[in-house]
N, C-alpha and C positions, 0 to 999 in steps of 0.2 A: 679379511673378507675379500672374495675376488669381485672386482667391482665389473669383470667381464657381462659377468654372471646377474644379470640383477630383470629378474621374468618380472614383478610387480612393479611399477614406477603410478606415481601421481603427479600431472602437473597443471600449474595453477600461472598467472601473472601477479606482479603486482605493481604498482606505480612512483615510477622515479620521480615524477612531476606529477598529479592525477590531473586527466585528463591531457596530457601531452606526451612525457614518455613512461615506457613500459617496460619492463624488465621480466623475464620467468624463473620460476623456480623450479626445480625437480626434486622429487623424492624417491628414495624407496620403501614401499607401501610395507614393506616385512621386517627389514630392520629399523625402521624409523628414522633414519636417519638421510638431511639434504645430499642432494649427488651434485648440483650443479647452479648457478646463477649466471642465467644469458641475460646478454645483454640488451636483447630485445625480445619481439611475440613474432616475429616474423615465420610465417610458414617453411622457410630456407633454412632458417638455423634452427627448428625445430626436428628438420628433416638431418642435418646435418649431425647433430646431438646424438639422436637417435641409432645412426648409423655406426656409429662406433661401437653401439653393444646389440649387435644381430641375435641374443639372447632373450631378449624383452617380449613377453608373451602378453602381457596385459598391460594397457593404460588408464587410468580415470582422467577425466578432467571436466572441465565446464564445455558449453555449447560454445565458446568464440570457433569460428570459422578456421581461424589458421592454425590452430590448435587439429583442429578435424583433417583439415590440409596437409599440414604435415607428416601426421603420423602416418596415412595413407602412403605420402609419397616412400614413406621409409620404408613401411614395409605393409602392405594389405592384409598378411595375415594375423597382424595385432589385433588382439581384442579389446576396440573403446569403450567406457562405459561412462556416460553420462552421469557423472556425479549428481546422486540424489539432494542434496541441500541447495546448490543452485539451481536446478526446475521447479524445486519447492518454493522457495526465494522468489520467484520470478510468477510464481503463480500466485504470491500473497500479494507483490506490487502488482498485479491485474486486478486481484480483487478491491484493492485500496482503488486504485484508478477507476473500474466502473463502478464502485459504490460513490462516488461522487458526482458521479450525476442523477444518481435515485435520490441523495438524501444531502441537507443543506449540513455545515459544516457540526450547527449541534439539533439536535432533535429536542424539542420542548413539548410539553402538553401538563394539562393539569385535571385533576376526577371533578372539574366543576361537572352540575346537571345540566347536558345538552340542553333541554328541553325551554331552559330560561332563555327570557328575553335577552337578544345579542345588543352589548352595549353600542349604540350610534357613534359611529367614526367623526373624528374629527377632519377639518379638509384638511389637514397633513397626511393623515391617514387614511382619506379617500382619494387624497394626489398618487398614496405610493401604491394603491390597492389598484387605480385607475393603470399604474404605469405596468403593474405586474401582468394586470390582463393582456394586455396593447403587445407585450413582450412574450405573452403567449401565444396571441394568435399569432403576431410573427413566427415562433418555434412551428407552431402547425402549420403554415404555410409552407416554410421551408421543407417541412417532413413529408408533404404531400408532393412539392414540386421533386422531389428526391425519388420517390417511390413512381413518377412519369414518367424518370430516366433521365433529369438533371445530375449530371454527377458534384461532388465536390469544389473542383476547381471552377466551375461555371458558378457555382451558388455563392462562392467566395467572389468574383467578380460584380454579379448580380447584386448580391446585398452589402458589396465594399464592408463582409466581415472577415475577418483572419478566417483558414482552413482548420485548423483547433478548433474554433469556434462552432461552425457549421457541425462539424466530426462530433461535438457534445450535443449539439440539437437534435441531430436525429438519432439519437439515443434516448432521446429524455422521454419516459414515463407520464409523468408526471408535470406542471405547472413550475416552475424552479421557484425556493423558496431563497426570499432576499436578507431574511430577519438572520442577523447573526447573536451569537449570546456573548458581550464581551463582560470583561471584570471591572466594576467600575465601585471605585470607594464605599457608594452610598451600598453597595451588597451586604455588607458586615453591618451593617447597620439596621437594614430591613426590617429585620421582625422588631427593633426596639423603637424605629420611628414611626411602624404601625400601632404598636402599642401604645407609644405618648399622644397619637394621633385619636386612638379612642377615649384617652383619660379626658378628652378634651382639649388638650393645647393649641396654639397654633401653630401656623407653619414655622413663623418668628421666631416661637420659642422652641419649636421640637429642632429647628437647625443651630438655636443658641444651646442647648443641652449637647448634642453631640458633638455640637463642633469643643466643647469643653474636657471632653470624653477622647481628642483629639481626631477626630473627623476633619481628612482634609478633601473633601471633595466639592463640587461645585452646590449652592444655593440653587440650582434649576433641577439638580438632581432629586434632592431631598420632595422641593414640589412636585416632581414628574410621580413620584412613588404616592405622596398624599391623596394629590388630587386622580390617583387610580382609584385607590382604596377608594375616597368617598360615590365619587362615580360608580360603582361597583355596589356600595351600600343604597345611593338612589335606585338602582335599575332591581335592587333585590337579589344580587351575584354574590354569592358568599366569595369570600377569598381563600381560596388552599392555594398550597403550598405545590410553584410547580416542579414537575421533575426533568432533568437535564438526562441526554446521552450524546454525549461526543461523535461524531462520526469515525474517530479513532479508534475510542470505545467499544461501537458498535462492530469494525470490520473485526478485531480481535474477539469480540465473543460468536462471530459467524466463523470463524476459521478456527478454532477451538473446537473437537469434540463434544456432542451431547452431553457424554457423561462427566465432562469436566467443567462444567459450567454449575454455580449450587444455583438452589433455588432462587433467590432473588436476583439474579443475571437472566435466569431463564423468562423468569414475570418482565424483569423491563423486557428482556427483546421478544416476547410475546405481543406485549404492548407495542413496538415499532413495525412490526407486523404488520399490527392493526391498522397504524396510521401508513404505511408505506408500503402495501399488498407485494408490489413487484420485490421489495426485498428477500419477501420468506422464498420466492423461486430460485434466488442465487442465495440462499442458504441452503437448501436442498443440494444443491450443484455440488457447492463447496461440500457438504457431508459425504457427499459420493467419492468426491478426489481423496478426503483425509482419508478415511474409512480403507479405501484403495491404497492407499500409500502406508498408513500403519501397519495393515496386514499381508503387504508385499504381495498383494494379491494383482498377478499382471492381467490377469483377465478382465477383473470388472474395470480396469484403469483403463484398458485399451478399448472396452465398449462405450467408458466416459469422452475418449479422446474422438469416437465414431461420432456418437451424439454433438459433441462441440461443431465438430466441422463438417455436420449436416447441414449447419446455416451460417451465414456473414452477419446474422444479427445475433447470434448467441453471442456471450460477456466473453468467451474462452476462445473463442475462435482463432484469432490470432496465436495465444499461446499453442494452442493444438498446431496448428498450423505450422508453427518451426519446430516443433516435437517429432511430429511428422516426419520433418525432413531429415529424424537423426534418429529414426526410431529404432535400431540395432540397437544402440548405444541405450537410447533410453528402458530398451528390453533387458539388456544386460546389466542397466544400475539393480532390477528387482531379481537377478539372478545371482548377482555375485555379491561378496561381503567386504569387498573393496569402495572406499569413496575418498572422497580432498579434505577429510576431517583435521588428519596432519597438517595438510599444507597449511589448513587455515591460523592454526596456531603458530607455525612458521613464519608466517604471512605479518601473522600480529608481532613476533621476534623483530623481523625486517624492520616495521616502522617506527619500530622506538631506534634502533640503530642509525637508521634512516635522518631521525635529525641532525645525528652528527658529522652527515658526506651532504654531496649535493649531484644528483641526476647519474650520468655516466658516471663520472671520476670518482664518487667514491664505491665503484662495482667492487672493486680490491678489498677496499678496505670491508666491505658487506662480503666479505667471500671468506678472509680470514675471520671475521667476526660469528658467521655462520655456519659456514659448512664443517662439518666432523672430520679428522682425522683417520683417513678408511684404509 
């Protein structure tokens, strides 16, 4: 094989140390086979790599900058193409990141009838309902001093909160929800210490039955659940069963196609719908990007990337926004049948190998280990 000659290349980095050092790989995209392990990501030795085979007619790779730098310097009339699975990638971590500030870590509700009388709070639960409110009008004030022409760093001074912070308030929808759903012993137990609970017994004895049954959870637990239940039977509240959705859950079945979702996926997130209106708009969103990306259709992709950065308040914006900046490339991932599929599994070769060098020094030994015989 004349390695002069080599028009397809794909290249990716990957981490000597992550987060400190960085090394890259090269491919070529036709015979499959690695061409090179640099020593760094550096714009210079990407440029300098490149130069030796004035052949090279097309590149893939990710959006890092020096990557983009480089090639350019080498030569302009290479064609880059923005590796489809890292813009895709990068647009699932947007979606994760703003669906967390629409919806608390799990989504709960249960088919009780609205209509009945709402069980009276106790003052623990009119402390946390009092602190919830307090902390919303805070959020609204912020949102409105924002929208006067306070910027960021001023609000972050002003109300001595982190920049993160402010940056999530005036995003928020909705009231933020504090109730989190953890796993707690007495769960597995539930429906049978509702059950002894109806035959009659007491608390005494409903927490001496399970604890025999080896329930090792706390005595305040077991009461927390009882004394629902009866409370619940005084006021006339039947008790169903409620239903949980992950906000994990939930971003995976909005980022999943319609038609691959069955029916009982569709009913919960129909239901979070209900209770979280602004969600169903950025499932719309998200339908339009997969939709556009499955059928390598660059038109409606390109009218979606219009729409995002029509506004600083759309969820996308920002993604659009550095897309934008590379958009040749990002034209040419839906034109051509080249992407960093290879590298990736290269990629994964490297880090098993990987435990057995350390950072630079063992570049050698990852190059015999690696690269093919050409």
């Amino acid at each position: 094989m004349n390695r002069k000659y080599l028009p397809f290349v794909g290249i990716d980095d990957f981490a000597f140390c992550k987060g400190h050092t960085y090394g890259t790989l090269i491919c070529d995209l036709q015979s499959k086979f690695p061409l090179a392990i640099l020593s760094d990501r550096l714009p210079e030795t990407i440029t300098n790599w490149l130069l030796q085979y004035p052949y090279i007619e097309v590149v893939s790779r990710d959006g890092f900058t020096s990557f983009r730098q480089g090639i350019s310097n080498a030569n302009t009339q290479i064609t880059q193409i923005y590796d489809r699975w890292h813009f895709i990638r990068n647009a699932k971590k947007q979606l994760d990141s703003f669906l967390s500030t629409l919806v608390p870590a799990t989504i709960t509700w249960s088919d009780s009838d609205p209509s009945v009388v709402e069980i009276p709070l106790t003052c623990a639960e009119q402390l946390t309902k009092n602190r919830q409110n307090k902390k919303w009008e805070l959020i609204r004030e912020i949102q409105q001093a924002y929208k006067n022409g306070k910027n960021i760093s001023r609000l972050s001074r002003e109300y001595k909160l982190d920049r993160r912070t402010i940056s999530k308030y005036i995003t928020m929808n909705e009231p933020p929800v504090t109730y989190r759903k953890r796993n707690r012993p007495s769960d597995s137990y539930r429906e049978q210490i509702l059950n002894l609970e109806q035959e009659g017994n007491t608390l005494k004895e409903i927490y001496q039955t399970i604890k025999k049954q080896g329930y090792m959870g706390t005595y305040s637990a077991v009461r927390t659940i009882v004394e629902r239940a009866r409370k619940e039977r005084k006021y006339g509240i039947l008790s169903k069963p409620q239903m949980h959705v992950s906000r994990k859950k939930l971003g995976a079945w909005i980022w999943k196609l319609k038609i691959e979702l069955n029916k009982d996926e569709t009913n919960l997130l129909n239901q979070c719908f209900e209770l979280y209106p602004s969600v169903k708009s950025l499932y719309t969103t998200i339908q339009t990007y997969r939709v556009a990306i499955e059928m390598k259709d660059l038109e409606t992709f390109a009218s979606w990337l219009r729409e995002q950065l029509s506004s600083k308040k759309n969820p996308f914006y920002n993604y659009a926004f550095r897309l934008r900046s590379d958009i040749q490339a990002v034209k040419n991932s839906f034109l051509s049948p080249y992407s960093n599929g290879l590298l990736e599994g290269q990629i994964n070769r490297l880090k098993t190998i990987k435990r057995m060098t350390y950072g630079r020094a063992g570049l050698k030994i990852l190059e015999k280990r690696v690269l093919y015989r050409l």
